[in-house]
N, C-alpha and C positions, 0 to 999 in steps of 0.2 A: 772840123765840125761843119755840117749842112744847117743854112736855119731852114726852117720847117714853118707852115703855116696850118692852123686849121683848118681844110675844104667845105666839110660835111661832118653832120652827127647825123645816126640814122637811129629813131627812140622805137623800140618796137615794144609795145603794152603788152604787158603778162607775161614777158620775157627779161631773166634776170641778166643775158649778156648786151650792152648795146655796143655801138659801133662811133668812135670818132677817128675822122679820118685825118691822115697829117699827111699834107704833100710838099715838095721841095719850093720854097720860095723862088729861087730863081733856074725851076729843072720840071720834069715831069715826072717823077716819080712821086706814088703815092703808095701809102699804107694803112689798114685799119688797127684801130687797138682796140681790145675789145671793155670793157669800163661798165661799173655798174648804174645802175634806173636813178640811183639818188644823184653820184658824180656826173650823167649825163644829160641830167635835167638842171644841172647847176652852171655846167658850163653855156648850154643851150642859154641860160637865162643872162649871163653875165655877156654874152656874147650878143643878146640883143638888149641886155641895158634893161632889163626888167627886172626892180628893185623884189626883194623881199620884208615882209614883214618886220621879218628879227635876221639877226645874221645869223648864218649857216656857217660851218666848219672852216670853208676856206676862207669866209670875211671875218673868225674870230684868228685865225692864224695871220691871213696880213695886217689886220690891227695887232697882233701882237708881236712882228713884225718891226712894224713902224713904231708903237710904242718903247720898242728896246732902241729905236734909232740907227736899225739896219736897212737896207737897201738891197733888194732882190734887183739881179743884174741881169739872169736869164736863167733860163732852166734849159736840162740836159738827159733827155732818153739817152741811156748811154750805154744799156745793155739789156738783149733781148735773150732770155734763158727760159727753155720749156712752153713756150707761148707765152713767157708774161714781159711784160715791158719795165722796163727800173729807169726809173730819173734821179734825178740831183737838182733841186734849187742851189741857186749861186750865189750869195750874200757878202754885202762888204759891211762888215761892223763898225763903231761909231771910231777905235783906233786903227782904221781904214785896213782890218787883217779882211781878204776874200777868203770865203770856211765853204764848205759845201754839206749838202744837209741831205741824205737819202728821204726820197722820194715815192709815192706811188704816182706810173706815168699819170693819173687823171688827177689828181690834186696838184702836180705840178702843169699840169695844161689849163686847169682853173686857176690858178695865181698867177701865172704867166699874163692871162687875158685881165686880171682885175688890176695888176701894176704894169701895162702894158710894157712889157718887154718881149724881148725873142725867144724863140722855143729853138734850143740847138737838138742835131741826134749826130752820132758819132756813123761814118761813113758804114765802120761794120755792124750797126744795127739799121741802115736804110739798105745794105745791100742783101742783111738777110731778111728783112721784114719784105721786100720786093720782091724776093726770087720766087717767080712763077707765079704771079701774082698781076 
């Protein structure tokens, strides 16, 4: 597994695909995924620490979360098929079993950043999301 970091998010208004980019933490390889206006505006927000209102989708999923008394360990792009991205959160439960949970890659890049841990992707989705690129 590669961990990965977030670069950039690029919001483009009046357009339903946006763009956050994931580059190698310790390499130069970088990919975009593409994500939608609400999931893109929510990491942009979390990632500069600008509260909301009421909690949105992924602050009622980490509180509910933490309310079961699990613990998000890191999430995992772990497979790129037809252009879409799939992750996996990674959770150890309260009788310490780690479960893994299917994912959309941008809900798992928004909890990633609100329980800061690491964002993994498996080598054969950084070497096909890079090729030619």
């Amino acid at each position: 597994m590669i961990e990965m970091e977030i670069s950039r998010i690029l919001i483009f208004e009046g357009r339903d695909g946006q763009l956050v980019f994931l580059k190698e933490k310790n390499g130069n390889r970088t990919f975009p995924i593409v994500i939608g206006i609400f999931e893109a505006v929510e990491i942009d927000r979390k990632l500069k620490g600008i509260p909301t209102p009421r909690p949105m989708t992924h602050d009622l999923l980490g509180g509910t979360i933490r309310a079961l008394g699990a613990e998000l360990l890191h999430v995992v792009v772990n497979e790129l098929k037809n252009n879409t991205f799939y992750a996996r959160l990674v959770l150890r439960r309260l009788d310490g079993a780690v479960v893994e949970v299917d994912s959309r890659a941008s809900d798992a890049l928004a909890l990633s950043i609100q329980f800061q841990v690491p964002v993994l992707a498996s080598e054969q989705v950084v070497e096909a999301a890079t090729k030619g690129f």
